[in-house]
N, C-alpha and C positions, 0 to 999 in steps of 0.2 A: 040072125042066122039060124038055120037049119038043129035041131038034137041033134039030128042022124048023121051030123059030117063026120065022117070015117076021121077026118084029122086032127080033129078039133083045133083049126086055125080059122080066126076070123082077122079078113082084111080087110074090114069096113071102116069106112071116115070117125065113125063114133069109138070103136074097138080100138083104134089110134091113140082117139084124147084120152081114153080114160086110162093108157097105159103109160102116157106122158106126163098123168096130171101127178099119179107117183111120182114118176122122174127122179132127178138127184139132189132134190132139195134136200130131203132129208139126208143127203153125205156128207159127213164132217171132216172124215178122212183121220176118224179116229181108230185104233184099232182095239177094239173093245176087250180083245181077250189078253191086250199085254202086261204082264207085272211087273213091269219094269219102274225104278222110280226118275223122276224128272234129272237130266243129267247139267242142269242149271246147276252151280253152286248154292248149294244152304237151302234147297226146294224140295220138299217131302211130299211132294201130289203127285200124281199117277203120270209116270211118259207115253201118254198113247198115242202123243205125233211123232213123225222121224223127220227129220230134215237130212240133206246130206252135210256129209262134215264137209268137202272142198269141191270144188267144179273138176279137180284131176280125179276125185275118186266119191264117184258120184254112186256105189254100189255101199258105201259106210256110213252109218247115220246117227247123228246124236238121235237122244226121245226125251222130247219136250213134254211138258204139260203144253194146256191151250194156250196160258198168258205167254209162257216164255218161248212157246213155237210160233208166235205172232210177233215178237220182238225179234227172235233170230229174221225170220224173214224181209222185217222191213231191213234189216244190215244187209242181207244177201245180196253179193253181186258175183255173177258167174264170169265176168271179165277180169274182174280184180288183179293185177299182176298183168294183165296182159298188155303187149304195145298196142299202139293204132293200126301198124301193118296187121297185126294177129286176128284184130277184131275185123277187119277191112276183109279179112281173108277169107272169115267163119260168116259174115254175110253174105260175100260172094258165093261160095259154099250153097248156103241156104236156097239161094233165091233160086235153083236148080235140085233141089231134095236131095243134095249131097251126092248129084250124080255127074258125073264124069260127060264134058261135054267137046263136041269135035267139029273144031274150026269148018 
């Protein structure tokens, strides 16, 4: 591409990959600046994941370190408690982007 582009935007196929090849590998979804310590019992490492504490209140979050935000996770189930009708309901739901649909 051009010095002179007044915009300095390139849309070229190669300007592409090299801005993919970055990408989000490198995201761990840690948050590097938190001082918070791990909210595991008996665990003195850094919490710099959140998980949320329950599917009703998905805005509260324990902070795990990495080993014990990997463990929470494999237990998480966002249905837990709920009937078959609930779950039945929260797919149907879905399969329309949660939008309201007319016979």
């Amino acid at each position: 591409m051009s010095s002179n582009d007044p915009f300095g935007f390139d849309i070229s196929a190669a300007s592409d990959k090299k801005r993919r090849a970055k990408g989000k590998r490198g995201m761990s979804g840690a948050f590097e600046t938190s001082t918070r310590a791990c909210d595991h019992a008996g665990c003195t490492a850094a919490g710099q994941y959140r998980a949320p504490k329950s599917p009703d209140n998905l805005d509260d979050y324990f902070w795990f370190c990495r080993d014990h935000v990997r463990e929470y996770n494999l237990k998480w189930n966002f249905f837990h408690g709920s009937t078959e009708e609930e779950f039945e309901k929260f797919l149907d739901k879905d399969r329309v982007w949660g939008r309201e649909t007319k016979p």
